[in-house]
C-alpha positions as CSV (number, residue, x, y, z in Angstrom):
1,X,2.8,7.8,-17.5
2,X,0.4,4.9,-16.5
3,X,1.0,1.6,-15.3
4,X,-2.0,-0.2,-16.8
5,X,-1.4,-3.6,-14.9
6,X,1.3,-5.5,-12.4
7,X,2.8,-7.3,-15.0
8,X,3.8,-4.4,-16.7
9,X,5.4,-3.0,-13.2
10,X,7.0,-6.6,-12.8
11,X,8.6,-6.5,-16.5
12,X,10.0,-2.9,-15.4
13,X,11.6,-3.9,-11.7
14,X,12.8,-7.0,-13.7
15,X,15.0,-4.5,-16.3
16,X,16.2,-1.4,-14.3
17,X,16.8,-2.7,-10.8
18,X,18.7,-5.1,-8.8
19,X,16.8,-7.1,-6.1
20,X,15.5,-5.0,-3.3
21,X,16.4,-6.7,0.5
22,X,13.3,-7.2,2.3
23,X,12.9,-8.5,6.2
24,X,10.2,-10.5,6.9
25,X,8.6,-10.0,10.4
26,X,7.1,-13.5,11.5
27,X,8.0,-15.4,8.2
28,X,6.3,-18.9,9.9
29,X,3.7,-18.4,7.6
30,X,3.1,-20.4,4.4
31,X,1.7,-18.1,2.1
32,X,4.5,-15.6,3.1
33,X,7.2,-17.8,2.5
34,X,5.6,-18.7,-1.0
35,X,5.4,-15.1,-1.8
36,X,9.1,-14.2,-1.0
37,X,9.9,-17.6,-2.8
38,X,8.5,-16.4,-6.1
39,X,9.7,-12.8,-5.7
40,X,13.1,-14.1,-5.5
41,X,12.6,-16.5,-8.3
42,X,12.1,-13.7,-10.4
43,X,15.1,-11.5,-9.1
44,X,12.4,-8.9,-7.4
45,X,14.0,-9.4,-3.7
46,X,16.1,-11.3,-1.2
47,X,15.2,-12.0,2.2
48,X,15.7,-12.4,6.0
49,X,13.3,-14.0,7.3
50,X,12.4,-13.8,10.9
51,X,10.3,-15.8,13.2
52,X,10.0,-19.6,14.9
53,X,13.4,-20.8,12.9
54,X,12.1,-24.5,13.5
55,X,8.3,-23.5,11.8
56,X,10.1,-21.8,8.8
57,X,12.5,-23.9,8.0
58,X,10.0,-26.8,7.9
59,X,7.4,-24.5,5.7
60,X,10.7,-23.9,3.4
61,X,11.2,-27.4,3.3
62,X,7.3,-28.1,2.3
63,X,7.6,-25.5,-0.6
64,X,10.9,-26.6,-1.7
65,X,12.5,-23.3,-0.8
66,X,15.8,-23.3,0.1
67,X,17.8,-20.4,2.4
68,X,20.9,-20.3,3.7
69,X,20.8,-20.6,7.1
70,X,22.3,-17.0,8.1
71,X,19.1,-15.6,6.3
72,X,16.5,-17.0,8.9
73,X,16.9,-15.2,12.3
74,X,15.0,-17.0,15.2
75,X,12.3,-15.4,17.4
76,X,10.6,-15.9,20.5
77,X,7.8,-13.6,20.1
78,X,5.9,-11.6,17.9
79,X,7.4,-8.6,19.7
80,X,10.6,-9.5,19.3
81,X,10.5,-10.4,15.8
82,X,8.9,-7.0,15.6
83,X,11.3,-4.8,17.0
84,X,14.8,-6.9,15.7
85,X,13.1,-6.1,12.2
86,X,13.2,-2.7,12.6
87,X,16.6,-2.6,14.3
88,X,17.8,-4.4,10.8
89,X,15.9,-2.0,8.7
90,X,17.6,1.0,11.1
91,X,21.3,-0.5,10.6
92,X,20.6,-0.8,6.6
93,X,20.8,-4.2,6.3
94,X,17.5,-4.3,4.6
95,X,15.3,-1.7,2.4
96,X,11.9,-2.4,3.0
97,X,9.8,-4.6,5.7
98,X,7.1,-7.2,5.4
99,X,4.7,-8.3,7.7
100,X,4.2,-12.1,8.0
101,X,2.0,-13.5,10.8
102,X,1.5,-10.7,13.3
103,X,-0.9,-8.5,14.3
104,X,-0.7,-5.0,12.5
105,X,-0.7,-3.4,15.9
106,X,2.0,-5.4,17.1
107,X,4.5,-4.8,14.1
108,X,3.5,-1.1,13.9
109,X,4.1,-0.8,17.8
110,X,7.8,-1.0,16.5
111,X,7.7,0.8,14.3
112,X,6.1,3.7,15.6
113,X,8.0,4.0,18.8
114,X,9.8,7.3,19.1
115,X,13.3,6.4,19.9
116,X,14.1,3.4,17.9
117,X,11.3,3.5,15.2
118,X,11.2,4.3,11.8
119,X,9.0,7.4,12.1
120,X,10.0,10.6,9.7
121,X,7.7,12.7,11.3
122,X,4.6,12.4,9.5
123,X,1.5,9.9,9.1
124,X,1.9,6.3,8.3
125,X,-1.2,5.3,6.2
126,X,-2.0,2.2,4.5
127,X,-2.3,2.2,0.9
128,X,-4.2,-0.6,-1.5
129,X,-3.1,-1.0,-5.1
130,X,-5.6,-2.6,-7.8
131,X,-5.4,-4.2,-10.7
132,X,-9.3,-3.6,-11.6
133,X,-10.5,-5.9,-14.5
134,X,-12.9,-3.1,-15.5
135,X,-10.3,-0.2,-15.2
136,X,-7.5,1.4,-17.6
137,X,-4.8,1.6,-15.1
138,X,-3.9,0.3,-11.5
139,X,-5.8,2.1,-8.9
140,X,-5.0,3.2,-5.5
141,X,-7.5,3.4,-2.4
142,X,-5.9,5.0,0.4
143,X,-6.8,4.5,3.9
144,X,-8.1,1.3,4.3
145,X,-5.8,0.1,6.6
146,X,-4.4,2.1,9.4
147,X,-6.0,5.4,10.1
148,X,-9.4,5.1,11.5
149,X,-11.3,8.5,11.3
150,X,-9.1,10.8,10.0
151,X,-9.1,14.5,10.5
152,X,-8.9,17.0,7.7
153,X,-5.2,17.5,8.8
154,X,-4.4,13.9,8.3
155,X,-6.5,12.9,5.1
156,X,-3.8,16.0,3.8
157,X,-1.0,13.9,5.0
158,X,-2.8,10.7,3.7
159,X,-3.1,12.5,0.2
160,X,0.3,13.3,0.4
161,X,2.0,9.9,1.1
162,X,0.0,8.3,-1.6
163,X,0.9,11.2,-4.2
164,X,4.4,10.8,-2.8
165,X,4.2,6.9,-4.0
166,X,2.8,7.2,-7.6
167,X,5.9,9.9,-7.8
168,X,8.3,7.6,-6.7
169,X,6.4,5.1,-9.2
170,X,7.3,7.6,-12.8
171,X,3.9,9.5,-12.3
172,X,4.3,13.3,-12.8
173,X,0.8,14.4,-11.8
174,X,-1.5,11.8,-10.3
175,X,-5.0,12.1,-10.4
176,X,-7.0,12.1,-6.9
177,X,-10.5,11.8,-6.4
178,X,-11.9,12.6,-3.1
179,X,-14.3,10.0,-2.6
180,X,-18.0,10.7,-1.1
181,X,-21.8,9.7,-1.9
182,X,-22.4,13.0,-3.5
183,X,-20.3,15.5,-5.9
184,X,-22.0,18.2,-3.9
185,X,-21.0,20.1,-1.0
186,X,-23.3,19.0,1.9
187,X,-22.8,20.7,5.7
188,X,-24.5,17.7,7.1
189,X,-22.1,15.3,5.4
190,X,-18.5,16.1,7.0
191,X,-16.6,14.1,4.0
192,X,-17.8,16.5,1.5
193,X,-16.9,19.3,3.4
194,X,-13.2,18.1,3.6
195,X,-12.7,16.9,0.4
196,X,-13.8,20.1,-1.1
197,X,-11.0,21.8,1.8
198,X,-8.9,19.4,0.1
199,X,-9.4,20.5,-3.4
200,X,-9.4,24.3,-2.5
201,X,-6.0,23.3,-1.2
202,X,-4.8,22.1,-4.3
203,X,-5.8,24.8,-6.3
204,X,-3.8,27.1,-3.8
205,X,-0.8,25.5,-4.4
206,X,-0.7,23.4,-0.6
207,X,-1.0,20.5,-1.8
208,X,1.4,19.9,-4.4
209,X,2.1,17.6,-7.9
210,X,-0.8,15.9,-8.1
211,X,-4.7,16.8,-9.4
212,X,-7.4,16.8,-6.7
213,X,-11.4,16.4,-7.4
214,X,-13.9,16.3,-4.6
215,X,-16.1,15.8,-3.6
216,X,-16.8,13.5,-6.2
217,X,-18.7,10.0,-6.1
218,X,-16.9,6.6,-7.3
219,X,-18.8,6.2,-10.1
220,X,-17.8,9.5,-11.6
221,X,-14.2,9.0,-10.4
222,X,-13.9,5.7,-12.4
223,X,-16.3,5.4,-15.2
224,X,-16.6,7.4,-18.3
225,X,-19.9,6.2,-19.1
226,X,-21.5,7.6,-15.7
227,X,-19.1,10.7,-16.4
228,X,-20.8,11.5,-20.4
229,X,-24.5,10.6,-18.5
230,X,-23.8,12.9,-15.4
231,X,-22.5,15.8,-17.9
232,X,-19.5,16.2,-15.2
233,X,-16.8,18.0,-16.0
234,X,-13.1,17.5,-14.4
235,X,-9.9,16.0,-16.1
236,X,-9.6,13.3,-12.8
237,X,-13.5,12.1,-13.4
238,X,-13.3,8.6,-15.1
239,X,-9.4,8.6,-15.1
240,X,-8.6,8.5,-11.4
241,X,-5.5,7.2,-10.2
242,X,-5.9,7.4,-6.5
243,X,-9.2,7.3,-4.1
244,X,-8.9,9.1,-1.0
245,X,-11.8,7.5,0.9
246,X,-13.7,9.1,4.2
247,X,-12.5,6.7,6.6
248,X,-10.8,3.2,7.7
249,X,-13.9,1.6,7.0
250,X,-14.9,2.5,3.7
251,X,-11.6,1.8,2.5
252,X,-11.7,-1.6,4.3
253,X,-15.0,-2.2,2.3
254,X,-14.3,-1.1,-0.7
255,X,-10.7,-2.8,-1.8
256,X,-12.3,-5.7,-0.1
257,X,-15.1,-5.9,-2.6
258,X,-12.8,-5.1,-5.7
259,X,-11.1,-8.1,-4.5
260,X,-13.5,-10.6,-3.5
261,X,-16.7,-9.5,-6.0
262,X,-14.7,-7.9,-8.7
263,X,-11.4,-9.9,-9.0
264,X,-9.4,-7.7,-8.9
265,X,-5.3,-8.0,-7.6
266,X,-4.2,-6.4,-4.7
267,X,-1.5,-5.2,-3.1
268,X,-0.8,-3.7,0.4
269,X,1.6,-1.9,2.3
270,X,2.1,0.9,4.7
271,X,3.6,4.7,3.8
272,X,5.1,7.4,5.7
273,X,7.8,5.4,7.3
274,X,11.2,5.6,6.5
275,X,10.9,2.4,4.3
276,X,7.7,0.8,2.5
277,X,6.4,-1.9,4.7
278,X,4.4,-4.7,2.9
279,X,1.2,-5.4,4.5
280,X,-1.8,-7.5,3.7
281,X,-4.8,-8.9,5.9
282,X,-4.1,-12.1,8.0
283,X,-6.3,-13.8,5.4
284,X,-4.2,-12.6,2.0
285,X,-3.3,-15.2,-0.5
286,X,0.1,-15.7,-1.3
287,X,-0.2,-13.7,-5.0
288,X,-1.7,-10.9,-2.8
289,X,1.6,-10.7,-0.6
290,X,3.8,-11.5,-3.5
291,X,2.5,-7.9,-5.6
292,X,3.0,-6.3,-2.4
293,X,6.4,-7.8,-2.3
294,X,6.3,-6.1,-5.9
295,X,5.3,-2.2,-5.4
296,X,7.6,-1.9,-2.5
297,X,10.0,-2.9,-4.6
298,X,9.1,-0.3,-7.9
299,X,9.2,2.3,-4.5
300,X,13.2,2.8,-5.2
């Protein structure tokens, strides 16, 4: 099964599930609060939402958005916010986290630390979700966000979190294309060396219920048309359902340009925790954090 588009994931949250109780780490933003506003319009989530009670409350009050007043928990600090999010999220008072106006490194900070965290004992990556107006299906790019260079061991784990998603999301078998310039292995070029590893581990059974191609280039893992002229053969070549990309910054690049050149929607969020953790740039619009709001939510 394929989701071809969010609205499609949005009519299915809407039928099978209840809302999903989401915490809000620095909510004194405005196209945070507009997110969460709609979300809960449209029975996806309720809210806590901390940060500078004063800032929120009169954001809320510009949207027309009203909370009760036990909802919004006042903070300090980013750091405090930060860490009193977690704490929530650790006494199960809330199923998934969102980042509002912190720095990534600060919320993750809390969430990484080893004694009151929400670690499980493998990788936290970031993962991108598209709706591509020249694709079949939503697409995933995976890490864009949070691992910088990633080592063999760790693209594995990377794989595996985003496989662990689409699972999670009614996929039986996702497709995933190791991304890299050429479909050919290449000593000199590290990322074709590793994505063929990563293949090879496939095939032996290591890496488990999901498809891996690589190396392969993003033209053959998207289009059909450069698939028929190229005469490559593979089932995941023009029906890819996640991109497992070199490094930090050709994933940054690369959902950025779907976004910004090829209008596409986005959403963001972070994997490998105990709990999905919504997570957009700084600069995100509010429909951008709202379909974030929305695949944590399908996560359940």
């Amino acid at each position: 099964m394929a989701i071809k588009n969010f609205e499609e994931l949005i009519k299915k949250i809407k039928k099978n599930q209840r809302p999903k109780k989401v915490v809000v780490v620095c909510a004194d933003d405005r196209n945070t609060l507009e997110a969460i506003k709609k979300a809960e319009k449209n029975g996806i989530v309720d809210s806590i939402l901390i940060g500078n009670k004063n800032k929120i409350k009169k954001l809320l009050n510009e949207i027309s958005f009203e909370k009760e007043e036990e909802s919004i928990i006042d903070s300090e600090s980013d750091i405090y916010a930060a860490s009193k999010g977690v704490e929530i999220i650790r006494e199960q008072r809330a199923e998934f986290m969102m980042k509002g106006k912190i720095q990534t490194a600060d919320l993750l900070k809390a969430v990484v630390d080893k004694d009151k965290g929400l670690g499980r004992g493998r990788i936290m990556s970031h993962i991108s979700i598209l709706e591509v107006p020249t694709y079949h299906k939503i697409l995933a790019v995976s890490d864009g966000g949070v691992v910088i260079s990633p080592t063999l061991a760790e693209k594995k784990e990377i794989l595996e979190n985003a496989v662990e998603v689409f699972l999670s999301l009614g996929y039986e078998n996702p497709k995933v294309a190791v991304l890299a310039a050429i479909e050919k292995v290449n000593p000199k070029m590290k990322e074709t060396v590793e994505a063929r590893a990563l293949k090879n581990m496939n095939q032996r059974g290591e890496v488990e219920n999901c498809l891996v191609e690589g190396p392969i280039s993003y033209d053959l893992a998207i289009s059909t048309e450069s698939v028929n002229i190229k005469g490559y053969v593979s089932s995941v070549a023009g029906d890819a359902d996640i991109l497992l990309v070199p490094d930090i910054t050709s994933g940054n690049i690369l959902s950025k340009s779907l976004v910004y050149s090829g209008k596409s929607k986005m959403a963001g969020f972070i994997t490998g925790a105990k709990v999905p953790i919504a997570l957009t740039s700084r600069g995100a619009s509010s429909e951008q954090k709202y379909l974030s709001l929305v695949i944590c939510s399908a996560m359940f």
